[in-house]
N, C-alpha and C positions, 0 to 999 in steps of 0.2 A: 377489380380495380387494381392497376396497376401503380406501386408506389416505386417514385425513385427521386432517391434522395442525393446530398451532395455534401461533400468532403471540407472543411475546413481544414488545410492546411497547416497553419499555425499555429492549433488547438493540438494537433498530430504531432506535431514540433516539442509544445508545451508536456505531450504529456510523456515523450521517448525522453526529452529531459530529466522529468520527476522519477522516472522509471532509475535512469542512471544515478541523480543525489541520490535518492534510497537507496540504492544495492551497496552505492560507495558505505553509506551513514552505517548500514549492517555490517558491511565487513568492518568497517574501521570500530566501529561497537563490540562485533567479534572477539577481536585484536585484545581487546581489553577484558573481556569477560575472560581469556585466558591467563592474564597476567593476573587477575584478581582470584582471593578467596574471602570466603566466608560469605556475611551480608553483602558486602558491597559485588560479589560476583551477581549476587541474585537483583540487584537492583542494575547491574548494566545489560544482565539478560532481561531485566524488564524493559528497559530501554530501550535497547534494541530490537525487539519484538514488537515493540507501539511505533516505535520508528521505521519498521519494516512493513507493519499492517497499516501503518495512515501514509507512506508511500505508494505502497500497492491500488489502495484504494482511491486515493487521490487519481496516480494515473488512469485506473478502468474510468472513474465518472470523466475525467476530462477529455476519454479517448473517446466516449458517449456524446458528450457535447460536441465533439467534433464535427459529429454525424447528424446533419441539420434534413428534416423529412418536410414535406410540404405541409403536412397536420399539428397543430399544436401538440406538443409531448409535457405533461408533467411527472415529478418525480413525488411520490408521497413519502413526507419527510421524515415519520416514525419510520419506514422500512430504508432510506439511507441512513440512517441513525444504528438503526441494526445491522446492514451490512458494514458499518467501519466498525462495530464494535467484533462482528464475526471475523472480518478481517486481522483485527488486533490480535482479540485471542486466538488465530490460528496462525500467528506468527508466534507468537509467545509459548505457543505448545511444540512448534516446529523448534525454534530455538533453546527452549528446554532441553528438549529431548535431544538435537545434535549437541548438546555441551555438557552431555552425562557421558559421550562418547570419547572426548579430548583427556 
């Protein structure tokens, strides 16, 4: 059986946007974890790492919806649940660990 699906345009649109606020929201979060120390560094590296993993993840699921198949699809919602939280924390480790560099 051949399947073939088809493109939602503006979902593609929606999610190259989400793509760009995130990356801006991290560098400009960046920007700050440098100028900070102590606590409040560790809490803009948190920030920026939740803000970086529920960007990222935002965009994959919307760039998913995009792509509409002739069969009903569902998403089982403990395992999206778990992917933004895997998301997060591998922002938050990524970002960690580049700002023991600076």
């Amino acid at each position: 059986m051949n399947l073939s699906g088809r493109t939602t345009y503006a979902l593609v649109a929606l999610s190259v946007l989400i793509a760009i606020v995130a990356a801006y929201a991290a560098l400009d979060l960046a920007a700050r974890v440098t100028a900070a120390t102590g606590w409040t560094r560790a809490i803009w590296l948190l920030g920026g790492g939740a803000a970086m993993g529920i960007g990222i993840w935002s965009m994959h699921y919307i760039g998913m919806l995009a792509f509409v198949l002739p069969i009903p699809v569902a998403y089982h919602w403990s395992t999206v649940l778990l992917s933004l939280i895997a998301a997060i924390l591998a922002s938050v480790v990524r970002c960690t660990s580049s700002a023991g560099r600076t």
